[in-house]
C-alpha positions in Angstrom: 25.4 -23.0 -10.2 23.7 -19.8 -9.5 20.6 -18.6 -11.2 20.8 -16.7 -15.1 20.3 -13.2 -14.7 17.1 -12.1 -16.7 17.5 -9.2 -18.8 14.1 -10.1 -21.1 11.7 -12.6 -21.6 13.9 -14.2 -24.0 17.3 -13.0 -23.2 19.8 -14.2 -19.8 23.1 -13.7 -19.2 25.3 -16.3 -16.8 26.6 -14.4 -13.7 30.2 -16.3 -14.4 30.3 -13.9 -17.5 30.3 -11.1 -14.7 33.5 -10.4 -13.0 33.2 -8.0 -10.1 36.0 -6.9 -7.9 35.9 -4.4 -4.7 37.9 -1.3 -4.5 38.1 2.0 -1.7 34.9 3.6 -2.3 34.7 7.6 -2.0 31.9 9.6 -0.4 30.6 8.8 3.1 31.2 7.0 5.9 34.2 8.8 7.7 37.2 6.6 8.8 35.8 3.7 8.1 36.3 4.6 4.3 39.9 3.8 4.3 39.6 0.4 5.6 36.6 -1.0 4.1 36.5 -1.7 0.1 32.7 -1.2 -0.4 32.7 0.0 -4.1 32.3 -2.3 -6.7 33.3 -2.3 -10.0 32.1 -5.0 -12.3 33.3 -5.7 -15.8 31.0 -7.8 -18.2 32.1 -8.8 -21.4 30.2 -7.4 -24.3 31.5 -8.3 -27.7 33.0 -12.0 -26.3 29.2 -12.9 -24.6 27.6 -15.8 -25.7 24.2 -15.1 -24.4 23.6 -11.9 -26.3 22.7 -11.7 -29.9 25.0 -9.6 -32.2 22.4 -6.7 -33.6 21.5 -5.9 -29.3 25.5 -5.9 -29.2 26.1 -3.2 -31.6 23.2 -1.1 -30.3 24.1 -1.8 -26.1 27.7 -0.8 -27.5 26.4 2.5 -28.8 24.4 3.4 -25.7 27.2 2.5 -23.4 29.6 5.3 -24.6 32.7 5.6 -22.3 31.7 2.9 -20.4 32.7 0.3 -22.9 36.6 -0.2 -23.2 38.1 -1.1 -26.5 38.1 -4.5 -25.8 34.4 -4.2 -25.2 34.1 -4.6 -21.9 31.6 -3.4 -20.0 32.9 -1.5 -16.9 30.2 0.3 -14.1 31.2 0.8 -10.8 29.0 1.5 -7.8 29.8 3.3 -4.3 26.9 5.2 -3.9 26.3 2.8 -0.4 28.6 2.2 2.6 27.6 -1.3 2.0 29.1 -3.4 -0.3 25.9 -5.4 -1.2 23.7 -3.0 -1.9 26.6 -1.3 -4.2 27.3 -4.7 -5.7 23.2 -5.0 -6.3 23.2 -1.8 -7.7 25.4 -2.4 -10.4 24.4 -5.6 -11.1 20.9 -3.5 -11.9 22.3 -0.8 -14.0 23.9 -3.6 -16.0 20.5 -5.2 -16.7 19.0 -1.8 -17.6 21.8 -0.7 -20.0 21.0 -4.3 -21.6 17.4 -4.0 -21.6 17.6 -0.9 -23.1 19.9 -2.4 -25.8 17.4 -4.8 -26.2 14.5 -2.8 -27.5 14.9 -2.6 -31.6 14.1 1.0 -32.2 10.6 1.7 -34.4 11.7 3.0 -37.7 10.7 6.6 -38.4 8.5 6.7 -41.6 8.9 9.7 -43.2 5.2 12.0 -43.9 4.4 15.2 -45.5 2.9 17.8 -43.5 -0.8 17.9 -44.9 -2.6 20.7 -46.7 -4.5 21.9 -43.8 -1.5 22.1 -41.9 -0.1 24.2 -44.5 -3.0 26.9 -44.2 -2.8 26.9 -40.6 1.4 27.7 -40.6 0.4 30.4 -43.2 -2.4 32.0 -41.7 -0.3 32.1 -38.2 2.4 33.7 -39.9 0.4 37.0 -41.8 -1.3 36.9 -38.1 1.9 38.0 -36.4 3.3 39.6 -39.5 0.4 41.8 -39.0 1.0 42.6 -35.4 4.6 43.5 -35.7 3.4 45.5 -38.7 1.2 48.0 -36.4 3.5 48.4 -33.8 5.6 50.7 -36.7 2.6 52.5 -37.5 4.0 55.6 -36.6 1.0 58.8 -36.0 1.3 61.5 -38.2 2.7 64.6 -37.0 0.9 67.9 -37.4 
């Protein structure tokens, strides 16, 4: 059985939950293109995982966007490379970083009241440039 796939200090996933398969890339790499299927495109079940708690669910489903089906699985697919290692190592890694980033619980925002001081300082700013625009229409008097 092959190693768990780290995504923190506390959270793996089992590469059996990731199901790759190997189509046609695009891009470069002339004729060979049409013979060789270099891109990969691997699928990981979100919402049926085992190894990933349900609040990092909801928020990895909201940062994935339209690359979560309606099943909620996880599709990427790399063919940036002519080989299909690399593409098949790369996808693998923008999996783990769309599930780190899922992982990190977002500081809640406190709300604060701008402070007196500030206050002055807006105010003054504002009669400071209310001023300038005020003497470019000083017009001289005509004679």
């Amino acid at each position: 059985m092959a190693d768990r796939i780290p995504i923190t200090r506390t959270i793996s996933i089992d590469p059996s939950e990731i199901e790759e398969t190997f189509v046609r890339g695009t891009g470069p790499g002339g004729q060979n293109v049409n013979k060789v299927s270099s891109a990969v495109q691997l699928r990981f079940d979100l919402l049926n995982s085992p190894s990933i708690p349900e609040a990092m669910k909801r928020r990895v489903a909201a940062i994935a966007g339209k690359r979560l089906t309606k099943d909620g699985v996880i599709v990427l697919t790399a063919n940036t490379h002519r080989d299909q290692p690399m593409n098949r190592t790369e996808a693998q890694a923008r999996l783990v970083a769309l599930l780190a980033e899922g992982a990190h619980v977002p500081k809640p925002r406190v709300a604060t009241r701008p402070t007196l001081a500030s206050k002055k300082r807006r105010l003054e700013g504002k009669s400071i440039r209310s001023t300038v625009k005020q003497l470019r229409n000083v017009r001289p008097e005509s004679e």
